[in-house]
NUGUGU-849962 format. One record per residue (C-alpha): residue number from 1; residue in one letter; x, y, z. Coordinates in nm, 4 decimals. Layout:
% residues N
NUM	a	X	Y	Z
...
This chain:
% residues 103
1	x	-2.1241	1.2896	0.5713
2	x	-2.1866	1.2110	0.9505
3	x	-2.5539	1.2674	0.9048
4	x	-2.5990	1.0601	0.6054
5	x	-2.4377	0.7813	0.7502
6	x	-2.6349	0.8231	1.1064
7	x	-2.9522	0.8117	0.8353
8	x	-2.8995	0.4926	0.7054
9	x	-2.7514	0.3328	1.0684
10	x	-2.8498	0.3458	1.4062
11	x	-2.5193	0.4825	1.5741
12	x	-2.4645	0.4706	1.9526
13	x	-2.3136	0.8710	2.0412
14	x	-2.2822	0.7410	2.3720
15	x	-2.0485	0.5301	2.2611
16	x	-1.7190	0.6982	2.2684
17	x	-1.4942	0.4572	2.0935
18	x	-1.7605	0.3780	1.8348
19	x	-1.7751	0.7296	1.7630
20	x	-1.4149	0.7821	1.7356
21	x	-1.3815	0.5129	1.5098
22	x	-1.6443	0.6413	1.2636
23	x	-1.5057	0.9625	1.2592
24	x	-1.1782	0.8409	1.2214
25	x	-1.2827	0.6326	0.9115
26	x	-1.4535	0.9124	0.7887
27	x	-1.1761	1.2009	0.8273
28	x	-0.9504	0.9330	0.6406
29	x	-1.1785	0.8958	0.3469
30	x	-1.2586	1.2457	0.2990
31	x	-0.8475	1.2900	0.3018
32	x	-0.8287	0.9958	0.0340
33	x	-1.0731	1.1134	-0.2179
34	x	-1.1101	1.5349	-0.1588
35	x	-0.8547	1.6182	-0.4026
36	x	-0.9413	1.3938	-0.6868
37	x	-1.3411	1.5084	-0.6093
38	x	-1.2973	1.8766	-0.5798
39	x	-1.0448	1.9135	-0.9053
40	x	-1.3378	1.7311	-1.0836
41	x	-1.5778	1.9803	-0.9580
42	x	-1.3740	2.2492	-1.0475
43	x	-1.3056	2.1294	-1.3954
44	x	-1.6352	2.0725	-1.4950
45	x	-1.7737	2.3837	-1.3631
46	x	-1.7040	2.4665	-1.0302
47	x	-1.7065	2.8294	-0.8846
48	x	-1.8046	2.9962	-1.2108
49	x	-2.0612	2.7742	-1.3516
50	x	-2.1926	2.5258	-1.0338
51	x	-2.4610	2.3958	-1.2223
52	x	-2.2717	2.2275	-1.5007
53	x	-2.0025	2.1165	-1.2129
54	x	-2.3571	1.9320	-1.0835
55	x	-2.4766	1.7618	-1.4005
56	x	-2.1272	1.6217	-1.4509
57	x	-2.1077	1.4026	-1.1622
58	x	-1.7416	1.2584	-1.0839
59	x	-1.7642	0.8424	-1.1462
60	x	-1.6198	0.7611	-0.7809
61	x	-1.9559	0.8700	-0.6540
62	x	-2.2562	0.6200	-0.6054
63	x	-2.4868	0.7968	-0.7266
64	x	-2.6430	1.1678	-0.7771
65	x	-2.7382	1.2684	-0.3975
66	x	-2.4163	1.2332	-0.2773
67	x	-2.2460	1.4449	-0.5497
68	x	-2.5434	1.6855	-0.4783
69	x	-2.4022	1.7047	-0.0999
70	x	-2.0516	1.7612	-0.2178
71	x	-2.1396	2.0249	-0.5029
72	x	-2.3368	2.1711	-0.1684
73	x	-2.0404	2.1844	0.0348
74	x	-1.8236	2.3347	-0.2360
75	x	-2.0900	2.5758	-0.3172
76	x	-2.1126	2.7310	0.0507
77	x	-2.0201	3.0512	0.1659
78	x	-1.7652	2.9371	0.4466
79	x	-1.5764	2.6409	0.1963
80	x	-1.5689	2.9565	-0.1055
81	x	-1.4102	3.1941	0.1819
82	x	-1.1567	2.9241	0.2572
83	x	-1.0713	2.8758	-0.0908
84	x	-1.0586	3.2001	-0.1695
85	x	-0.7828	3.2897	0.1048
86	x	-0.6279	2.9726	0.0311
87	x	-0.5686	3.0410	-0.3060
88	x	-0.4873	3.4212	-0.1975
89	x	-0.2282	3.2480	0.0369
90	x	-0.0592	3.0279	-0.2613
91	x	-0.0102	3.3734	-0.4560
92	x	0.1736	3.4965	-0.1896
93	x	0.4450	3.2901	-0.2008
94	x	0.7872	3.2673	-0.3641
95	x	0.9053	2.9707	-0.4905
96	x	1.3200	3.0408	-0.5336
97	x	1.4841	2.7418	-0.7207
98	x	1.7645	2.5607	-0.6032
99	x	1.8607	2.3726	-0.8966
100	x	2.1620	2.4430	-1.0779
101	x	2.1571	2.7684	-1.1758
102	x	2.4670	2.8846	-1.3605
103	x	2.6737	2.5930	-1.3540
């Protein structure tokens, strides 16, 4: 997202607290909207069928060419490799109850 922002502004990378700030602000709203974004994405499509995940664009987005750069980043081999251990991961575990059993 860095480099379509630095496309539309001239940023200062010398500046150091500039910088931090925008990446700050960034980091923040990728934590705030990821979740909603990507279950979209894989709802509509995703992994098995990216194409249709593409022509269903999520309504948070402005417009086409920046769901195009998030469909891109979901679509790559190092986010799939993630996700794919990730959800290997989440299998993994066991989830013991402690509610009231046998009361």
């Amino acid at each position: 997202m860095y480099e379509k922002l630095e496309g539309k502004f001239k940023l200062l990378r010398t500046d150091n607290a500039l910088m931090e700030y925008v990446y700050s602000r960034l980091h923040i709203q990728w934590k705030r909207s990821r979740g909603v974004l990507s279950k979209h994405w894989k709802n509509n499509g995703g992994k098995p069928n990216p194409r249709l995940a593409r022509s269903n664009m999520h309504g948070d987005c402005r417009n086409q060419d920046d769901w195009n750069h998030l469909c891109d980043y979901w679509e790559s081999e190092k986010t799939r490799k993630y996700s794919d251990q990730m959800e290997l991961n989440r299998r993994k575990h066991v989830i013991i109850s402690r509610g009231a059993l046998g009361r």
